[in-house]
N, C-alpha and C positions, 0 to 999 in steps of 0.2 A: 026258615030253617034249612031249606033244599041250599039256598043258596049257601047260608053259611056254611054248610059240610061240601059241598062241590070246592070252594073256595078253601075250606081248608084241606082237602085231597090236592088240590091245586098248591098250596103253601108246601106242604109237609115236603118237596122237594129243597125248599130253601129255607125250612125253620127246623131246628133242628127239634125243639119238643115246645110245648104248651108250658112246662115250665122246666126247675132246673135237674129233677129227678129224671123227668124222659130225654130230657136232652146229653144225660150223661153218658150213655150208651155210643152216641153218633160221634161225640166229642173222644170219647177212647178208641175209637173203629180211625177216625181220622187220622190219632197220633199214634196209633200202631202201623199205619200204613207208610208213616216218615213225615207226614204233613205239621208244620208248628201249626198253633192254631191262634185265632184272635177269636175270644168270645164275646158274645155282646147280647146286654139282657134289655130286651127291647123295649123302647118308652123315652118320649120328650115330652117338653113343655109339661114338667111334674107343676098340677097345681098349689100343690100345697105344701108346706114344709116336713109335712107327715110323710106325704109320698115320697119326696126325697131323701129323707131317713132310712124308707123301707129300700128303696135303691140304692141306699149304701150299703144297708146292712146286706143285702144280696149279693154284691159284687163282693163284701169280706167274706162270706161262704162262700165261693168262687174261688176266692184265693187262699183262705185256709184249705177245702177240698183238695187241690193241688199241692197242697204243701211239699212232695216230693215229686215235683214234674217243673219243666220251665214252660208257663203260659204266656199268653196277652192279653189286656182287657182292652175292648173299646167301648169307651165312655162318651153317650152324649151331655154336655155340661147341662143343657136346657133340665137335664131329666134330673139332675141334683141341685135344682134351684137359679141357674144362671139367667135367667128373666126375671125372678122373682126377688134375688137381691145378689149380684158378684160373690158377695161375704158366702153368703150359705151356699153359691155350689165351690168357691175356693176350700172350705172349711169341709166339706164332703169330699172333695177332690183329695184334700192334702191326706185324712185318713184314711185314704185307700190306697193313693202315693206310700203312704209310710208301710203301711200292711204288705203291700206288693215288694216294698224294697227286702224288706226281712226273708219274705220268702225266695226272695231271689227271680221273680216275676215283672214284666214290663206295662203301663198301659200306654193307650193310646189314647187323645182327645177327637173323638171325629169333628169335626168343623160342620156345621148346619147355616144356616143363610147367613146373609152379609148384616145383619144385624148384630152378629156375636160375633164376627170373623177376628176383629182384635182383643174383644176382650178371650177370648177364647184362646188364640196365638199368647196374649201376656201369660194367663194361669197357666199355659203349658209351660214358658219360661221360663216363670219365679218356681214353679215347681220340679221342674227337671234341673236347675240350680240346687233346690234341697234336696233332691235324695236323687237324681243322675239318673231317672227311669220311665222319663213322662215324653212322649214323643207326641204330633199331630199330624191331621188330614191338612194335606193345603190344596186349594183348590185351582187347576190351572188356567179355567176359566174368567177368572176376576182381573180384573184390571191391575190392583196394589198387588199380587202376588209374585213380581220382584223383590217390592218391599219387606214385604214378610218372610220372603224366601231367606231376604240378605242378612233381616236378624236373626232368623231360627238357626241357619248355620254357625253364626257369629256366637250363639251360641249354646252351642253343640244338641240342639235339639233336634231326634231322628225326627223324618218326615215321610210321613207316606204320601206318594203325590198323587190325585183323583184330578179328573176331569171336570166334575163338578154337576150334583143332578139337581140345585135346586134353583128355578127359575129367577132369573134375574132381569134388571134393565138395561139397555144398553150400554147407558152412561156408568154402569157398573162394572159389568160382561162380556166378553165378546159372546157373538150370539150364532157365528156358523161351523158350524163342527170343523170345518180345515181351519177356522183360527185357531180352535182351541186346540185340535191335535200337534197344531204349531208350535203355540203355548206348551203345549205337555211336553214335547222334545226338548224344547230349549231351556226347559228347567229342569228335566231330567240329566241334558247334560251339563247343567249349571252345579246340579250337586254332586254330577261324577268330577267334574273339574275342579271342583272347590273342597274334594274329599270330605264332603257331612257324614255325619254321624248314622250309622246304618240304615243311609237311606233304601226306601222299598217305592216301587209301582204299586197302584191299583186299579188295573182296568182290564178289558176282556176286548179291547179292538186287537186283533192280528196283528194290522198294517204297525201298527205303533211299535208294539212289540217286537215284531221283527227289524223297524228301525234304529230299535234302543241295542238289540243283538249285534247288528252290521256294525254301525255306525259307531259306538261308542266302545275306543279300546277295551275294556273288562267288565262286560256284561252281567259276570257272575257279582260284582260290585254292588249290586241293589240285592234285596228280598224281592220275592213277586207276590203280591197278592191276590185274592179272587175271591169271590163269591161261595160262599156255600150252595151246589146244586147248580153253578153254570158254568158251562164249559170246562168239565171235568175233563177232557180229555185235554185240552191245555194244561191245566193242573198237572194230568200223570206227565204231561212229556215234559216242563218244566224239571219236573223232579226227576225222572228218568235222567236226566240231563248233568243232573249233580246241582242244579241251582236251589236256594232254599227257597221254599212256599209255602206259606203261610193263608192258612181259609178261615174266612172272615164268617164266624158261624153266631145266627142271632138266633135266641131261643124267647118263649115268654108269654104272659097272657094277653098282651098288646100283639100278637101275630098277624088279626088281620089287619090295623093299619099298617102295618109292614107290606100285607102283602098286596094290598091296595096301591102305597106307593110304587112299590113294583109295578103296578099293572092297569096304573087309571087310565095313562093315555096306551091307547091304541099303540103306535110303534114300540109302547116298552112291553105291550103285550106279545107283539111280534117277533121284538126281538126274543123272547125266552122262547118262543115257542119255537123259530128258527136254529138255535141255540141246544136247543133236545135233537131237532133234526139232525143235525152237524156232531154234533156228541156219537148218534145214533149209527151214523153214516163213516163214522172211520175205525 
């Protein structure tokens, strides 16, 4: 019990509540401040077709709640069936696609391991072909992620580009962070050259950042994304700046495997605690 409350004192910087009533408070403090927001109601691998329902029905409260605000949902597919049969997380997918479209609201598909990478990229694309409002994570880490890049622009699916946090093989991956930051420029500026569809960053390295700034004629061209609770002070100067930012805020009673993934291995323990430092410090 000690631990699980240390651990959740520990969360409650990066989860915005336990479920969707405390987290609404954090989520109107953010979009008073100018920040868009991506919400994300936390849980994958739904085992059962019940769960997947209750996760739909949560994200249409989500988006009726908002009914006079513009949000974003991020959607894991796993969590509305997508291991358990394509049909049922499409068929969960599509009625939340069509709810969002009405309200005039956007989601997004996060990408989870290379197991689902295509099926997950196709439901983005047959869905944002029906109602024009379904965007994805693509990972810059993975090998095929030309590939996938080359359809999703082709057609016209926004793309939020991540580095990629979930462990993979080589013959998948590349595996040493200057590949991959390599990888994340040159698809960064793959989609400012090839004008996609409102494509956004999402990562919290500086160095990158400041290379997408220099280096790529009109920087303000992407969205920037980030984390709920790190490195808020990138956040303010981001927006200070006139660029849009958008914080990727997850709420829910699934919080501590969230906050575990955050925090199993050592260096990503590090990194956040680092990250408070450096927040702290300017």
């Amino acid at each position: 019990m000690k631990w699980h409350s240390f651990l959740y004192l520990l969360a409650k910087r990066f989860i915005a509540g336990h479920d969707f009533e405390s987290a609404k408070p954090v989520i109107k403090k953010m979009m008073e401040n100018g920040y868009e927001v991506s919400i994300d109601y936390v849980g994958e691998l739904s085992s059962d077709v019940n769960d997947c329902k209750e996760a739909t029905e949560q994200y249409i409260k989500i988006i009726k709640y908002y009914w006079d605000k513009k949000i974003d949902i991020s959607i894991k597919p796993s969590q509305l069936g997508l291991l358990i049969n394509p049909e049922v997380s499409y068929a969960n997918l599509n009625e939340i696609a069509k709810m969002a479209k009405k309200f005039g609201h956007t989601i997004r598909l996060d990408m989870e391991d290379s197991r689902v990478t295509e099926l997950t990229r196709n439901q983005a694309i047959f869905l944002n072909n029906k109602y024009g409002n379904v965007g994805v994570a693509i990972q810059a880490n993975l090998h095929r992620t030309e590939k996938d890049l080359r359809m999703l622009i082709d057609n016209n699916v926004s793309v939020r580009l991540v580095k990629g946090a979930y462990k993979e093989s080589e013959d998948i991956a590349h595996q040493e962070p200057s590949e991959i930051e390599q990888c994340f420029f040159h698809y960064a500026a793959n989609l400012y050259s090839n004008k996609a569809n409102k494509p956004a960053v999402g990562t919290h390295d500086e160095e990158l950042l400041e290379d997408i700034e220099e280096l790529i004629p009109n920087a303000d061209y992407f969205d920037y994304e980030f984390l709920y609770g790190v490195r808020r002070d990138l956040q303010r100067k981001f927006k200070n700046q006139g660029k849009t930012v958008r914080i990727y805020i997850p709420f829910g009673t699934e919080w501590l495997p969230y906050a575990l993934r955050r925090l199993k291995e050592w260096k990503n323990f590090k990194f956040v605690i680092r990250n408070i430092f450096k927040e702290w410090l300017k």
